[in-house]
C-alpha positions as a printed Julia matrix, in Angstrom:
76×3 Matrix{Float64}:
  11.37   14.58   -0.47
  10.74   11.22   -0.93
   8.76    9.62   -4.08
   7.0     7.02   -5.05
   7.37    5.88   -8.86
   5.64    3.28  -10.52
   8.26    2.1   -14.14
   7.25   -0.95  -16.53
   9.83   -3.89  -15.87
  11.25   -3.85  -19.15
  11.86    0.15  -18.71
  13.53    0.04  -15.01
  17.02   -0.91  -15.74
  17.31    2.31  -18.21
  15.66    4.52  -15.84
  17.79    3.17  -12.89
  20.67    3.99  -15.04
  19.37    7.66  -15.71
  18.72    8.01  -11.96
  22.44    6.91  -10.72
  23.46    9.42  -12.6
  22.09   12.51  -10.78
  24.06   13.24   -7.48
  21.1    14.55   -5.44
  19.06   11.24   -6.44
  19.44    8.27   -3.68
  17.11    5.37   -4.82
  16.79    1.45   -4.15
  14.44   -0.87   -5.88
  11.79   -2.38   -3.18
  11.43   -6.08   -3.08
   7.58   -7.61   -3.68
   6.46   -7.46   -0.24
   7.69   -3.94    0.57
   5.17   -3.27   -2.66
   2.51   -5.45   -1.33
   2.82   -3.81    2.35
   3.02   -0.05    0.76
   0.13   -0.63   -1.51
  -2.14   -2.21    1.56
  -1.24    1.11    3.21
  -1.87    3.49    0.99
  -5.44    1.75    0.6
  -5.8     1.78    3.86
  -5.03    5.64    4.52
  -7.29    6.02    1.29
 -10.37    4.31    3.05
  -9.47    6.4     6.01
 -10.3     9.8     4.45
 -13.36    7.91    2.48
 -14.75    7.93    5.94
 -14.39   11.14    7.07
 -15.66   12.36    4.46
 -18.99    9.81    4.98
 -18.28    8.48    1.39
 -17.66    4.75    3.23
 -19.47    3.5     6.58
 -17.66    1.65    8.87
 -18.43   -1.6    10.09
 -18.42   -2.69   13.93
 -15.33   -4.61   14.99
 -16.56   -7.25   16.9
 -18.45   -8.05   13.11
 -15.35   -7.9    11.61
 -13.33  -10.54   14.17
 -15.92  -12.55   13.5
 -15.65  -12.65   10.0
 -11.79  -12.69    9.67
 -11.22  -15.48   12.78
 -14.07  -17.39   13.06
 -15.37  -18.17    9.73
 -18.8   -19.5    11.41
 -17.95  -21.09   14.14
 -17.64  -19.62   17.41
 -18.78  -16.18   18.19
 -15.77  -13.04   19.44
């Protein structure tokens, strides 16, 4: 099973050390942009359900190029 945890800065290095020492534990610290990327995911999959369930509406994607790569100039 794998978990995600979320530990204070100034409370990882203790927990790290309470982790190493539990043979069936295998752990590594992710760098920023594995966060960043994880987190955009997980929101992602989140708005994903949000619209099956009808709680969100969904936007048509030629709208959405247009708003990401044109910024008003040339229409998709």
């Amino acid at each position: 099973m794998k978990l995600l945890l979320d530990v204070k800065d100034e409370k990882a290095e203790l927990f790290m050390k309470m982790l190493q020492k539990l043979p069936y534990v295998k752990f590594k610290p992710l760098l920023p942009i594995h966060t960043k990327i994880l987190d955009d995911a997980m929101d992602i999959v989140d708005d994903i359900e949000l619209i099956e369930q009808g709680k969100l509406e969904t936007r048509d994607a030629k709208e959405f190029l247009n708003e990401i790569l044109c910024q008003n100039d040339t229409k998709v």
